[in-house]
C-alpha positions in Angstrom: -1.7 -37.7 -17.8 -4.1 -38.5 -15.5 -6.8 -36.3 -14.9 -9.5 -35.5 -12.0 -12.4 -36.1 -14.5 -14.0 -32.7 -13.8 -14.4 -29.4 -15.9 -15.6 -26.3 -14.8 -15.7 -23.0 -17.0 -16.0 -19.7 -14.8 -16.0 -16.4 -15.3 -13.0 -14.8 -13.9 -13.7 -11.9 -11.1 -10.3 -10.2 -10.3 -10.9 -6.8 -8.5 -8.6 -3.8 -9.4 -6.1 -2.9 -7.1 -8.1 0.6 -6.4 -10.9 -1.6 -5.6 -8.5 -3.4 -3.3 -7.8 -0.6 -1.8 -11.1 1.1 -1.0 -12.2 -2.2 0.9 -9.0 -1.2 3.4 -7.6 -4.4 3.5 -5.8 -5.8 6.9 -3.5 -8.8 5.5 -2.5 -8.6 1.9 0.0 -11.5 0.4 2.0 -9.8 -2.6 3.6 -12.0 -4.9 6.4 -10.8 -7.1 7.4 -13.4 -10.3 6.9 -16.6 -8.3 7.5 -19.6 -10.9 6.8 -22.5 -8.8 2.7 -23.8 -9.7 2.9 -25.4 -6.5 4.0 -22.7 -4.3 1.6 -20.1 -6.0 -1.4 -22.3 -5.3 0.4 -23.1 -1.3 0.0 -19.4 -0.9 -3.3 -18.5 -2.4 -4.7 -21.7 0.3 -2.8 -20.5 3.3 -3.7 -16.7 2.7 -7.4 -17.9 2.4 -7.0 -19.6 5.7 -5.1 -17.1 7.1 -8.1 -15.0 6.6 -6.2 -12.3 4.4 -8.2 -9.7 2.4 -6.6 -10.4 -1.0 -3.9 -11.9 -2.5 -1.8 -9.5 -5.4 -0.2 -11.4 -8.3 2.9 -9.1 -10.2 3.9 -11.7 -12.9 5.6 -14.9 -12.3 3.0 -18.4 -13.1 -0.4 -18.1 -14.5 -2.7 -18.7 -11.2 -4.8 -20.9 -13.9 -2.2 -23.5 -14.4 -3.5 -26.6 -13.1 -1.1 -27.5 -11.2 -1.5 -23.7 -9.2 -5.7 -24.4 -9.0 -5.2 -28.3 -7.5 -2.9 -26.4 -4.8 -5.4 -24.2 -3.8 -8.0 -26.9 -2.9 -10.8 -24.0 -3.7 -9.0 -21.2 -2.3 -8.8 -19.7 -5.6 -12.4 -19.1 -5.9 -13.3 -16.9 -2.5 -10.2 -15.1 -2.1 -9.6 -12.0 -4.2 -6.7 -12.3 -6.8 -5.2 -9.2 -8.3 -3.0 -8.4 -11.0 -0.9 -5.8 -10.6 2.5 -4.4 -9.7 3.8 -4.6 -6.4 5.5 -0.8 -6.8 1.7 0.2 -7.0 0.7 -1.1 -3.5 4.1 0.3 -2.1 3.1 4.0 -0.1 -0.7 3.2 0.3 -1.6 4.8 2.9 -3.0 2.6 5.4 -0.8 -0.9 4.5 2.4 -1.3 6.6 5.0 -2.7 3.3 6.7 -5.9 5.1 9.8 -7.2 2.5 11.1 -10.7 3.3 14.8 -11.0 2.7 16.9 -13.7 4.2 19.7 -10.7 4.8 17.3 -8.6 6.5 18.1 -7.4 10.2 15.0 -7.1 11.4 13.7 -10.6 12.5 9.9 -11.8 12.6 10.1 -11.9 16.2 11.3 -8.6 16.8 7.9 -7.0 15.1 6.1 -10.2 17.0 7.1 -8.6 20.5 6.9 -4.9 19.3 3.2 -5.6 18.6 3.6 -4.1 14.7 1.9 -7.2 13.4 -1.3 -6.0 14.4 -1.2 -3.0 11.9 -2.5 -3.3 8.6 0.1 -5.5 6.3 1.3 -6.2 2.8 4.0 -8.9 2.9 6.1 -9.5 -0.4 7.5 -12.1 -1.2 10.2 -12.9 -3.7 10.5 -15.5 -7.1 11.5 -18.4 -5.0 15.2 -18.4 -6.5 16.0 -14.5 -6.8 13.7 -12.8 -4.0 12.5 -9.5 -4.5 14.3 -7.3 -6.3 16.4 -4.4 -4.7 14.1 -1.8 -5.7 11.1 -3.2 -3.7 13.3 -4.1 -0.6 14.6 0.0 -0.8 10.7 1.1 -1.1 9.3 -1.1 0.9 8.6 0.2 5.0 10.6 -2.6 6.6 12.7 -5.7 4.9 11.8 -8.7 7.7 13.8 -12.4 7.8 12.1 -15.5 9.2 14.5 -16.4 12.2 15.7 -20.4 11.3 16.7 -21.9 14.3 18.2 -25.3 13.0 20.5 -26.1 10.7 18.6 -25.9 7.6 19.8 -23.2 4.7 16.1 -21.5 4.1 12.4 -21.8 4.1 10.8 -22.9 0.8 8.7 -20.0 -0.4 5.8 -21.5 0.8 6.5 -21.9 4.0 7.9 -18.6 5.0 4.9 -16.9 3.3 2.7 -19.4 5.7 4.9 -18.2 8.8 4.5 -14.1 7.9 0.7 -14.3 7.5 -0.5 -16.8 10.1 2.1 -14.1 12.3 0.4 -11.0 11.1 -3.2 -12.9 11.2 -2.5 -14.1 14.8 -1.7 -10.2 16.0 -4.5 -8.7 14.1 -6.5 -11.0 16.1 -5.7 -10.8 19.4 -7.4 -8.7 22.0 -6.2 -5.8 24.0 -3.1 -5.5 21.5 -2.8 -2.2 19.3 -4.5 -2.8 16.2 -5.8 -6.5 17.5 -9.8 -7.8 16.3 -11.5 -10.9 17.2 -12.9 -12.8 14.0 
């Protein structure tokens, strides 16, 4: 209804997921089916500032919706976007598979203080009303909850995507851990 008063046209760049792959990626944000514009575009910004390698798209909201680009204040035009099934990143060799479920019995903080963090990670996450399905929770290496310590029910989408990366980004980084860089 009310527009920004800009258009741009670009030419999309979207890298394979081999080409992914060959760059070795450290932090990877997989997305299965999410439906909420806002949410994807959430995501796409915080995995930019998070400093992940790529974010991978299977389904769910067009990342062009204009509602999804707005979100990503930018984002969506520096950090690599790929198309593809999650089942295909599952078992590549180099990418620790992190699954968030709400049921899981593994709690962030547990791979926090283990130091696992630090390794190279794909996180999936779920369609913000279903999660993942059972078959990627199965495959994946470990299924991981985000620990809520109040009252409230769940994390919005969102959110607990923000919490997993900044974690994993935050590990990766630190000296003298396993695994840990400096930017």
């Amino acid at each position: 209804m009310t527009p920004q008063g800009l258009v741009a046209v670009c030419r999309l760049v979207q890298p394979s997921l081999a080409e992914l792959i060959a760059r070795r990626p450290s932090l990877v944000a997989v997305l299965v089916e999410p439906n909420e514009p806002g949410n994807l575009g959430t995501i796409l910004r915080t995995a930019d500032a998070a400093g992940a390698d790529a974010v991978v798209l299977d389904g769910g909201v067009d990342p062009y919706n204009g509602k999804v680009v707005r979100a990503t204040a930018g984002s969506l035009f520096h950090l690599p976007l790929v198309s593809a099934s999650a089942g295909e990143l599952l078992g590549i060799a180099g990418l620790r598979a992190l699954a968030t479920s709400g049921g899981a019995e593994v709690g962030l903080e547990q791979l926090i203080g283990d130091g696992s963090l630090a390794e190279p990670t794909a996180w999936l996450f779920g369609n913000e009303a279903h999660g993942l399905p059972a078959e990627l929770l199965e495959r994946a290496d470990r299924t991981v909850r985000v620990p809520i310590y109040g009252r409230a029910e769940s994390l919005n989408l969102a959110a607990a995507a923000a919490v997993c990366l900044y974690s994993s980004a935050l590990a990766q980084r630190l000296p003298g851990k396993p695994g840990g860089r400096l930017p």
